[in-house]
N, CA and C atoms of all chains as a GROMACS GRO file, in nm:
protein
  465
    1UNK      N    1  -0.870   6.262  12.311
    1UNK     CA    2  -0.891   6.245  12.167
    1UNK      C    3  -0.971   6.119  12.143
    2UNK      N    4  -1.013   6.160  12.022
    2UNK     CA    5  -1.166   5.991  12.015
    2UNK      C    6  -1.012   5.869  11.988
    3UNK      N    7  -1.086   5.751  12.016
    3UNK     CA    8  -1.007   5.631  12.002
    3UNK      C    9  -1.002   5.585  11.881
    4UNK      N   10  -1.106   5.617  11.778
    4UNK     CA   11  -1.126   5.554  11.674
    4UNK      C   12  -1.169   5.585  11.556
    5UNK      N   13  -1.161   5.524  11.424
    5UNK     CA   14  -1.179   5.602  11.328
    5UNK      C   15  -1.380   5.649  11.329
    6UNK      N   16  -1.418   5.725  11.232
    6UNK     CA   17  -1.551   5.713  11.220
    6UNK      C   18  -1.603   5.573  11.189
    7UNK      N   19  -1.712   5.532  11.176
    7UNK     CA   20  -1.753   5.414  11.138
    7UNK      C   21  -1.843   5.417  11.034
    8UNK      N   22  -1.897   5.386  10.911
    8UNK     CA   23  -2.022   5.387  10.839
    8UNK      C   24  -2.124   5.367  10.874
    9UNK      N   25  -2.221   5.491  10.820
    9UNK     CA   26  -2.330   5.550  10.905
    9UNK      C   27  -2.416   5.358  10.891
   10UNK      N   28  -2.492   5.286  10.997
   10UNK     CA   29  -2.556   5.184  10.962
   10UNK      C   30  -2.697   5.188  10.918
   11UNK      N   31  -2.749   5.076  10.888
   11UNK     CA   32  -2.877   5.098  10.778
   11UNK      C   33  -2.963   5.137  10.830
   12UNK      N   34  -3.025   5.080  10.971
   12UNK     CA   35  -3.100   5.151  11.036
   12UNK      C   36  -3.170   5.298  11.071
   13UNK      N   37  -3.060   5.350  11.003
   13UNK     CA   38  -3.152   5.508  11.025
   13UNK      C   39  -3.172   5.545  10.865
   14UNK      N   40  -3.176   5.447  10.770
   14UNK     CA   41  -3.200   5.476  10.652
   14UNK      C   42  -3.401   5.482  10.704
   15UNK      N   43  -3.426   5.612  10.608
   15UNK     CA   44  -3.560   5.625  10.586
   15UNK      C   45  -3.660   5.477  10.598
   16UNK      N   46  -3.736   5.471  10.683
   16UNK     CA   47  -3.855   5.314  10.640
   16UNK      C   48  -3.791   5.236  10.726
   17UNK      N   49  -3.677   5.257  10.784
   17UNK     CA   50  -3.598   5.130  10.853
   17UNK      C   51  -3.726   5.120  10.982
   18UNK      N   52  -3.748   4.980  10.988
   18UNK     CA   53  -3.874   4.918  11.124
   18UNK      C   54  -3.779   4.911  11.260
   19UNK      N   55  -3.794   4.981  11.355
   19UNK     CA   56  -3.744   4.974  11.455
   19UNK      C   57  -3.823   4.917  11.569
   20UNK      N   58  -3.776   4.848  11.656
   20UNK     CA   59  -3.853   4.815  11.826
   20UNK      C   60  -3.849   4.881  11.926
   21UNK      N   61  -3.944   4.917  11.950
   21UNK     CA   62  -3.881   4.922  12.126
   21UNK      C   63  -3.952   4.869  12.189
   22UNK      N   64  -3.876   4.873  12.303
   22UNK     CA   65  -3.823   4.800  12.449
   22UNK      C   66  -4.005   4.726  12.444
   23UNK      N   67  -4.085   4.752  12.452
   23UNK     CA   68  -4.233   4.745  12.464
   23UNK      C   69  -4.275   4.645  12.362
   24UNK      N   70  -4.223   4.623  12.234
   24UNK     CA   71  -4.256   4.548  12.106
   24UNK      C   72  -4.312   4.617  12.025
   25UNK      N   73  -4.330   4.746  12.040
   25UNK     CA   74  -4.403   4.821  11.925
   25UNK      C   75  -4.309   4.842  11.815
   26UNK      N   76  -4.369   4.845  11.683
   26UNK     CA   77  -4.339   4.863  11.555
   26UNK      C   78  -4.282   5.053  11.546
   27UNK      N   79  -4.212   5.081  11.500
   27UNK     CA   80  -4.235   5.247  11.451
   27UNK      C   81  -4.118   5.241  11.318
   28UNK      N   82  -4.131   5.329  11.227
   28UNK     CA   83  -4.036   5.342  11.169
   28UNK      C   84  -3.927   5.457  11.258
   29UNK      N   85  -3.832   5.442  11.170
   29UNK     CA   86  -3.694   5.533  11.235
   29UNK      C   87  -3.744   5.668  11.240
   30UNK      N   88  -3.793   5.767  11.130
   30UNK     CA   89  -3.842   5.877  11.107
   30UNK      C   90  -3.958   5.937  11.200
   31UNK      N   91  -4.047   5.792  11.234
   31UNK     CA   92  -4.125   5.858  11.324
   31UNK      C   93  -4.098   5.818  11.497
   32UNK      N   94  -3.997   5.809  11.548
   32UNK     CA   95  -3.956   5.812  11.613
   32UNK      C   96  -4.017   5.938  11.734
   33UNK      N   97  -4.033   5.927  11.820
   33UNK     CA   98  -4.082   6.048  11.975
   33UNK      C   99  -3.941   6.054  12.035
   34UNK      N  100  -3.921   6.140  12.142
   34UNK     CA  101  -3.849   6.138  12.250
   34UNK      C  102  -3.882   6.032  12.348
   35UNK      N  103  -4.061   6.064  12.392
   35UNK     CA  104  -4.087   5.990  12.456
   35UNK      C  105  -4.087   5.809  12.465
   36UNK      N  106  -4.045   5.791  12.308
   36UNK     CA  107  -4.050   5.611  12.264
   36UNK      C  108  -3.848   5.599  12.322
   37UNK      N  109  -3.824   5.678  12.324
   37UNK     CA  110  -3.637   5.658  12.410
   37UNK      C  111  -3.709   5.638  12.553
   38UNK      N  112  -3.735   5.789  12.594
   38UNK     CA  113  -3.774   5.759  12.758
   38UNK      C  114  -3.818   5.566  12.782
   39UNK      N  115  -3.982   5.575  12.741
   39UNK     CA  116  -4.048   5.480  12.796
   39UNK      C  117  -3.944   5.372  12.758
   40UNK      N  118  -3.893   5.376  12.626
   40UNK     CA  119  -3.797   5.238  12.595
   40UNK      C  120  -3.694   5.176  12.698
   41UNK      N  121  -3.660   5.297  12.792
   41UNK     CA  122  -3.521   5.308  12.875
   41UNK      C  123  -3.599   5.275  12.983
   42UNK      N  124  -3.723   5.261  13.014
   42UNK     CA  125  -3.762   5.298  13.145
   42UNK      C  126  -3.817   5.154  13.179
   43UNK      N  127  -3.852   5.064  13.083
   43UNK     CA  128  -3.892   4.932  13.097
   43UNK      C  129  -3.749   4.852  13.070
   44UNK      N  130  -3.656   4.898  13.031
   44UNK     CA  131  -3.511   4.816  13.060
   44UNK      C  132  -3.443   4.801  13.170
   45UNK      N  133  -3.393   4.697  13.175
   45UNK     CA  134  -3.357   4.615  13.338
   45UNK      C  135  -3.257   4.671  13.300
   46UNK      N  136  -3.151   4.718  13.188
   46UNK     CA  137  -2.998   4.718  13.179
   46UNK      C  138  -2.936   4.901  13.162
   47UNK      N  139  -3.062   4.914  13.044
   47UNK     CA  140  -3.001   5.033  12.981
   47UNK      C  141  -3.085   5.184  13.040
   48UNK      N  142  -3.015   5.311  13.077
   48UNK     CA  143  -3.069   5.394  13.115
   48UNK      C  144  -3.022   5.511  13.019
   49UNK      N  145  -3.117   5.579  12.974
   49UNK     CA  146  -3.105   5.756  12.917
   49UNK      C  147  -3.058   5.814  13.031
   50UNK      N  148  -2.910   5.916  12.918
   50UNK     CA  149  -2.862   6.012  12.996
   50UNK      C  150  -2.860   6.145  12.857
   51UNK      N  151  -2.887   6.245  12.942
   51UNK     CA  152  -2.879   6.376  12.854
   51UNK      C  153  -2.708   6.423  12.836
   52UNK      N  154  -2.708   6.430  12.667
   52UNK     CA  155  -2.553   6.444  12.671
   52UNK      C  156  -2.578   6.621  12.581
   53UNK      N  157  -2.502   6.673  12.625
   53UNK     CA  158  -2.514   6.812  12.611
   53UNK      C  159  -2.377   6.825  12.481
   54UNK      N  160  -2.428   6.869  12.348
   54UNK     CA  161  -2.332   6.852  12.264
   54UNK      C  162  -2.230   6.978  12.292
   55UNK      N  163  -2.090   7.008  12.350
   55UNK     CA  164  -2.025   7.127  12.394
   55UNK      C  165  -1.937   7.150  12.250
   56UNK      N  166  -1.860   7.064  12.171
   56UNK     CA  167  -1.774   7.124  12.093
   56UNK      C  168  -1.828   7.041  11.941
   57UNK      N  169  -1.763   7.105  11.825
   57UNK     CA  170  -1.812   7.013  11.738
   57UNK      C  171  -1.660   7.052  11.656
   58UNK      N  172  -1.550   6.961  11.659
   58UNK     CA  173  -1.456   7.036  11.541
   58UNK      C  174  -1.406   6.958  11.479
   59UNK      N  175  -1.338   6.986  11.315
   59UNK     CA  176  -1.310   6.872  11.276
   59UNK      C  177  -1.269   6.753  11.242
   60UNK      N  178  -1.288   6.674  11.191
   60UNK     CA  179  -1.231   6.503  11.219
   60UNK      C  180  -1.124   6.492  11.128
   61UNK      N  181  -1.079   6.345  11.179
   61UNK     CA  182  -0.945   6.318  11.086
   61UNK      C  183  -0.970   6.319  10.916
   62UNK      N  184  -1.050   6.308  10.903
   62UNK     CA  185  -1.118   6.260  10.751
   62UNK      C  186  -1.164   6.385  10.708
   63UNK      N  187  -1.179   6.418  10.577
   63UNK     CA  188  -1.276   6.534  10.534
   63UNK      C  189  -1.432   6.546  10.557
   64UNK      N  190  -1.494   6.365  10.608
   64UNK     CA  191  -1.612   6.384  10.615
   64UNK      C  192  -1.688   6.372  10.723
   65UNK      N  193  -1.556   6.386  10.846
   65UNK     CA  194  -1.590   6.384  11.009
   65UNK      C  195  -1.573   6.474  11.101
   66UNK      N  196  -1.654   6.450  11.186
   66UNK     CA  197  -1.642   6.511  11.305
   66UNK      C  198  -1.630   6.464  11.415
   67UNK      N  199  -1.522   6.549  11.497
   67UNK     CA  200  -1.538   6.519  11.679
   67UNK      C  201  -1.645   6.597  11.747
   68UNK      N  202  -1.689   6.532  11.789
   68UNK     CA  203  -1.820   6.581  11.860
   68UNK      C  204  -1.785   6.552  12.058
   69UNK      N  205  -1.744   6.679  12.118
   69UNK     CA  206  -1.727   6.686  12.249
   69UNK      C  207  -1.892   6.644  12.296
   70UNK      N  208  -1.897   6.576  12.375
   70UNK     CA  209  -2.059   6.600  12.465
   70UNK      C  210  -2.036   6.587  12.601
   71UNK      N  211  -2.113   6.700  12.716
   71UNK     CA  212  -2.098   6.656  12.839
   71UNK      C  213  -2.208   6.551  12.897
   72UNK      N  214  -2.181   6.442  12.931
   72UNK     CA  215  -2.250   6.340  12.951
   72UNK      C  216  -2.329   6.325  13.068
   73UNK      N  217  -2.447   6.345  13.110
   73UNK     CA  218  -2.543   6.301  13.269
   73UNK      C  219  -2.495   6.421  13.334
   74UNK      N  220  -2.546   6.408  13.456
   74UNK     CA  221  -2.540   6.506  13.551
   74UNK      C  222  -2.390   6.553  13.599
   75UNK      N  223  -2.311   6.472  13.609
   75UNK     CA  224  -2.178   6.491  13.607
   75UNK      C  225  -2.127   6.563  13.504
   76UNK      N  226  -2.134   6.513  13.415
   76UNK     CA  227  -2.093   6.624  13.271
   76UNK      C  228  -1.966   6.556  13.267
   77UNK      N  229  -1.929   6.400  13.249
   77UNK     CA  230  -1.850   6.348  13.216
   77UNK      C  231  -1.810   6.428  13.092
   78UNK      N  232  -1.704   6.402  13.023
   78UNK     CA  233  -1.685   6.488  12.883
   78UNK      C  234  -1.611   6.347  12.834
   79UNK      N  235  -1.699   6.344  12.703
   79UNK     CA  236  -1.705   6.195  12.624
   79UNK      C  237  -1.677   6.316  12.454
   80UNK      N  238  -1.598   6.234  12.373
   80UNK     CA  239  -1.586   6.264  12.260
   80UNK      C  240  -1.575   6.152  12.170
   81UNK      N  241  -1.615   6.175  12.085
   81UNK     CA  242  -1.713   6.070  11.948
   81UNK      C  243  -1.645   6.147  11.816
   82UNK      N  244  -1.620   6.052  11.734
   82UNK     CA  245  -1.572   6.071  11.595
   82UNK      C  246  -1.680   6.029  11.494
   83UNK      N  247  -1.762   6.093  11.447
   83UNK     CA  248  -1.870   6.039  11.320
   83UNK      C  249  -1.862   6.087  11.207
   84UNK      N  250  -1.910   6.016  11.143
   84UNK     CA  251  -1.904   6.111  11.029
   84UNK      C  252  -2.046   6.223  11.024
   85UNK      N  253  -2.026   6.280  10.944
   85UNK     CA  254  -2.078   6.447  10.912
   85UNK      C  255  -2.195   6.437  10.931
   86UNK      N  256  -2.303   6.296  10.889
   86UNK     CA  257  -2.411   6.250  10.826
   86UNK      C  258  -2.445   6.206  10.927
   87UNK      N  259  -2.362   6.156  11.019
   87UNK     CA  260  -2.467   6.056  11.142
   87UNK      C  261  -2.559   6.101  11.246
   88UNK      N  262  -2.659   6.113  11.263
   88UNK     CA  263  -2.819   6.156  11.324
   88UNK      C  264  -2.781   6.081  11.455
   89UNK      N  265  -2.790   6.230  11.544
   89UNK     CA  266  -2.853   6.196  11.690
   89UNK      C  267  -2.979   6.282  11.731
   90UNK      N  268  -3.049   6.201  11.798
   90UNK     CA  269  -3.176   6.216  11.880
   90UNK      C  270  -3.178   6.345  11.963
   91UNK      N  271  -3.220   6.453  11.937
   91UNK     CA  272  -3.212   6.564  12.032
   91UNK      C  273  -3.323   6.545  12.126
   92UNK      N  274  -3.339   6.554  12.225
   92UNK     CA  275  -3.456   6.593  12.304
   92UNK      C  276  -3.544   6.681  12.241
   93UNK      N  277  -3.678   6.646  12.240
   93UNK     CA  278  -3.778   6.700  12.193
   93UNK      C  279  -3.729   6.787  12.051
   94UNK      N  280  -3.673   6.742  11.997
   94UNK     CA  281  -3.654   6.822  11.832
   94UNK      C  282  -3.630   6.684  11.715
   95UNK      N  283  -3.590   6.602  11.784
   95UNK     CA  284  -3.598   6.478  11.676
   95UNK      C  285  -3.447   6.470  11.604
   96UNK      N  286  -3.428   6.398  11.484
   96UNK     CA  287  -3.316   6.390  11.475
   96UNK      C  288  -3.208   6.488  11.434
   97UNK      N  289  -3.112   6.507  11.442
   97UNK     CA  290  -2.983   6.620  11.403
   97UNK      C  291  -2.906   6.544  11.345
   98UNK      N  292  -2.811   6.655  11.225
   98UNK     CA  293  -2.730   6.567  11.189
   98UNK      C  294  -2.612   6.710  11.159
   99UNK      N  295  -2.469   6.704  11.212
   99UNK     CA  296  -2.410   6.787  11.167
   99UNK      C  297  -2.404   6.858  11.013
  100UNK      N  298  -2.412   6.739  10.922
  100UNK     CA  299  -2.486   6.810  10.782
  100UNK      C  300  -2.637   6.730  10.764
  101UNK      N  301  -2.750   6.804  10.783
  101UNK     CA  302  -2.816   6.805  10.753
  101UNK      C  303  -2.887   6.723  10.592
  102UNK      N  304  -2.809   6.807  10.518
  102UNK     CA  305  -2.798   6.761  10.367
  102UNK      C  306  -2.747   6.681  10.380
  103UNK      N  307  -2.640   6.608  10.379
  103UNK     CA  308  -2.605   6.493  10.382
  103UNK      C  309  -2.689   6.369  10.400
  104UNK      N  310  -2.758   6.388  10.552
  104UNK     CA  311  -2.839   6.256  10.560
  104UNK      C  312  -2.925   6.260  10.494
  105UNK      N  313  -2.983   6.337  10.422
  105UNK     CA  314  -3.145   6.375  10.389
  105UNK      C  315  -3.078   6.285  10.260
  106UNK      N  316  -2.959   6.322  10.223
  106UNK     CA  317  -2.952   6.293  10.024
  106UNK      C  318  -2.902   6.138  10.075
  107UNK      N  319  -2.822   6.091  10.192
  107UNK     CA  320  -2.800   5.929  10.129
  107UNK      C  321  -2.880   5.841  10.243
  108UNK      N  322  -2.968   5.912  10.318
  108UNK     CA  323  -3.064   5.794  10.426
  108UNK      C  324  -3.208   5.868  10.416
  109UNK      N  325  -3.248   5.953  10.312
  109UNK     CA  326  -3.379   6.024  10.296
  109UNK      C  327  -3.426   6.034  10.385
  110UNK      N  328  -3.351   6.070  10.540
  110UNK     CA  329  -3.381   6.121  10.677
  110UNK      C  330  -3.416   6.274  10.703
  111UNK      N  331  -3.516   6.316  10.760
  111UNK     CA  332  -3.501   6.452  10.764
  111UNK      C  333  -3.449   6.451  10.925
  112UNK      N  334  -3.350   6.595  10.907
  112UNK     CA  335  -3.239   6.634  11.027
  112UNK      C  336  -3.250   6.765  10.993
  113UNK      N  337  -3.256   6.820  11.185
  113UNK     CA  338  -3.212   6.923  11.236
  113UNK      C  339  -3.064   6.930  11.192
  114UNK      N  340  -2.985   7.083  11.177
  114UNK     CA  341  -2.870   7.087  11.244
  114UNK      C  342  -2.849   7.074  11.354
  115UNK      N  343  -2.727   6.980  11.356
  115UNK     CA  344  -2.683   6.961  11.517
  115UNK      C  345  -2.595   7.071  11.564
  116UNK      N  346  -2.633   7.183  11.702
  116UNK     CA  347  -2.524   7.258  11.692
  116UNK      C  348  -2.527   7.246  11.872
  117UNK      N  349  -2.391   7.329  11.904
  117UNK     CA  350  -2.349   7.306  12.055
  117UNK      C  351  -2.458   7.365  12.144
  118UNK      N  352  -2.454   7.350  12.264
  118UNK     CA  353  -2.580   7.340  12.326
  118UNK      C  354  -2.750   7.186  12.333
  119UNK      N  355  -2.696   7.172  12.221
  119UNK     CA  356  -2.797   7.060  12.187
  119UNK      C  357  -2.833   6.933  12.302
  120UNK      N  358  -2.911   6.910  12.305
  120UNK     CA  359  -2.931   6.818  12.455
  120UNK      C  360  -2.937   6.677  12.373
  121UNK      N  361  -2.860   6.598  12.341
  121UNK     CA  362  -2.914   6.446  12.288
  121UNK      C  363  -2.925   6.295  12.357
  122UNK      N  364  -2.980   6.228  12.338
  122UNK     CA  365  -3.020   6.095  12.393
  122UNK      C  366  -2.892   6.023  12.367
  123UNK      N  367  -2.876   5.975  12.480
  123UNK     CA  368  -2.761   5.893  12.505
  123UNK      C  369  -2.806   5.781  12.567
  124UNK      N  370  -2.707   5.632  12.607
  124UNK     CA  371  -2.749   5.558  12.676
  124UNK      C  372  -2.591   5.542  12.785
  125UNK      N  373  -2.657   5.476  12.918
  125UNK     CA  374  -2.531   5.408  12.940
  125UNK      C  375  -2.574   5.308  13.038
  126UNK      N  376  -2.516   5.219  13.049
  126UNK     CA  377  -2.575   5.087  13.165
  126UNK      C  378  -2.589   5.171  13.307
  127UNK      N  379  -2.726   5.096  13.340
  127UNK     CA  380  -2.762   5.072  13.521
  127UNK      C  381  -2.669   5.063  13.550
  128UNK      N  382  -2.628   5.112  13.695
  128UNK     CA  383  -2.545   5.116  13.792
  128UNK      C  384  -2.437   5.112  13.783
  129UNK      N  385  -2.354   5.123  13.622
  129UNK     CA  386  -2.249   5.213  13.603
  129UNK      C  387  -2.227   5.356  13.712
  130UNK      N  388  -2.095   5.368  13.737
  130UNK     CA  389  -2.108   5.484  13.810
  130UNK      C  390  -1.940   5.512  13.755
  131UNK      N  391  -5.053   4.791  11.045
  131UNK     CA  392  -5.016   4.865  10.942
  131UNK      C  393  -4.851   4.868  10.912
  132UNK      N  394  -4.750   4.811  11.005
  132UNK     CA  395  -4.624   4.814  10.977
  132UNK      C  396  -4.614   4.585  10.944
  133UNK      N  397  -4.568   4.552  10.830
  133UNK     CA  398  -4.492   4.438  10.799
  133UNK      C  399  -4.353   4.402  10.828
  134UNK      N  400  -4.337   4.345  10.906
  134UNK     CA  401  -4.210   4.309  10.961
  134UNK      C  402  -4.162   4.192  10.956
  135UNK      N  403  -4.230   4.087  10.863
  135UNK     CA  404  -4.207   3.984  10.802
  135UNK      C  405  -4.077   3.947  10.740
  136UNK      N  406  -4.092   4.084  10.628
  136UNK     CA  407  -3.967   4.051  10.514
  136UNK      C  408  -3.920   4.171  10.546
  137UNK      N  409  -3.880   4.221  10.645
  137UNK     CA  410  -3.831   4.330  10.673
  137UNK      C  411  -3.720   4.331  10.782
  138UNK      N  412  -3.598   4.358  10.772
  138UNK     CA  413  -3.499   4.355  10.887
  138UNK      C  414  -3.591   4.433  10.981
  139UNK      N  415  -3.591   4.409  11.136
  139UNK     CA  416  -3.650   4.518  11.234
  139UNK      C  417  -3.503   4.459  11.354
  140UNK      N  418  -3.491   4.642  11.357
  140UNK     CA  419  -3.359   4.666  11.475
  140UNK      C  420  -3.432   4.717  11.610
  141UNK      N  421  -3.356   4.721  11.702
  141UNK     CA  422  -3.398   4.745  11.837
  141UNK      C  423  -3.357   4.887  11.854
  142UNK      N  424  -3.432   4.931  11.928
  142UNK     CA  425  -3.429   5.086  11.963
  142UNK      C  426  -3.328   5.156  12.003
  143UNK      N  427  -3.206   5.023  12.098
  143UNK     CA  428  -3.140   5.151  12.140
  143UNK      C  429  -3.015   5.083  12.072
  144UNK      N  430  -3.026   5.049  11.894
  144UNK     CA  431  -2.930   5.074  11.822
  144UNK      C  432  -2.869   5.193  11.776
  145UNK      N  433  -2.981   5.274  11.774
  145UNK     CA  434  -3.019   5.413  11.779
  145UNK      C  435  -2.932   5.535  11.819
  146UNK      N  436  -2.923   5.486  11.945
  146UNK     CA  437  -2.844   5.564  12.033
  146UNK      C  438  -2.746   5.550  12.067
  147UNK      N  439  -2.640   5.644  12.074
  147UNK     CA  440  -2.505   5.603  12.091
  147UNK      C  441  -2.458   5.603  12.259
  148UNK      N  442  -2.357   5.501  12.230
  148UNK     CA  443  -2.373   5.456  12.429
  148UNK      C  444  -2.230   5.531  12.454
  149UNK      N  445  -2.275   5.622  12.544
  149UNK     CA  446  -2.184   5.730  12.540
  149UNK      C  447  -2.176   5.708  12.707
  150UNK      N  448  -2.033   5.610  12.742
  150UNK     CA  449  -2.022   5.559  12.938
  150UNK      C  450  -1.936   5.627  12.940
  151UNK      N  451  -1.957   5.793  13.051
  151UNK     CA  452  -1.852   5.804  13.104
  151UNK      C  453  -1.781   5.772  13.220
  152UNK      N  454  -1.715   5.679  13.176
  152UNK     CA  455  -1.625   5.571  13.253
  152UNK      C  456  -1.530   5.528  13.238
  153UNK      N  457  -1.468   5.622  13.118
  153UNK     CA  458  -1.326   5.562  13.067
  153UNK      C  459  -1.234   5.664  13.154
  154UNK      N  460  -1.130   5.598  13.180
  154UNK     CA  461  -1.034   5.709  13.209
  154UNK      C  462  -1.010   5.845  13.186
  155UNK      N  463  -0.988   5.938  13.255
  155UNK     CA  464  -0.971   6.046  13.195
  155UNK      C  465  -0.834   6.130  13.183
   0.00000   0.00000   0.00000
């Protein structure tokens, strides 16, 4: 079971938010690539992309959350996350998802995929963790 | 073409959620 409550979605993925990566380039959040995760992960001494495969999605303690099962890297660790409804993850090559869709669009003027099981999303977890 | 002056700018892999499986199971 997740450890913790959801958290409030943070500002950063509000529409216009200026993001870095790893490289120093400018992008906003919206225009975001897959490939700006890859290369971002790939010039970090610390942090490495792992493909987390979204398996369950059911619902959270709150009316406006979700547990989100994902199998994590090649192992298929099984990691579960409590978010709320609204919070946008990075799919591989489809850009962002958000279990409600509507939601993020109306309070972070983000446009989102539905997130549904099967979904491949960008994850991180430290080098040489094992 | 992007101002980042008067503008909060976050790092990329705020982004992403750090999902270690490494906790007990």
């Amino acid at each position: 079971a997740p450890s913790s409550s959801p958290v409030a979605l943070p500002p950063f993925f509000m529409r216009g938010s200026i993001i870095q990566l790893a490289d120093g380039e400018l992008k906003r959040v919206e225009d975001l690539k897959t490939e700006d995760f890859i290369h971002s992960a790939e010039i970090s001494s610390e942090l490495k992309i792992d493909s987390s495969t979204v398996e369950r999605i059911d619902d959270g303690q709150t009316p406006n959350a979700v547990v989100i099962q994902f199998a994590v890297g090649e192992l298929k660790a099984q990691v579960c996350v409590e978010v709320l409804l609204e919070y946008p993850f990075f799919v591989f090559g489809q850009g962002w998802s958000s279990c409600s869709p509507d939601r993020t669009t109306r309070l972070f003027e983000l446009s989102c995929a539905k997130l549904c099981v099967g979904d491949v999303c960008v994850s991180l977890t430290l080098r040489g963790l094992r | 073409n992007v101002e980042p002056r008067s503008v909060p700018v976050f790092p990329w892999h705020s982004l992403v959620p750090f999902l270690a499986p490494t906790q007990s199971d």
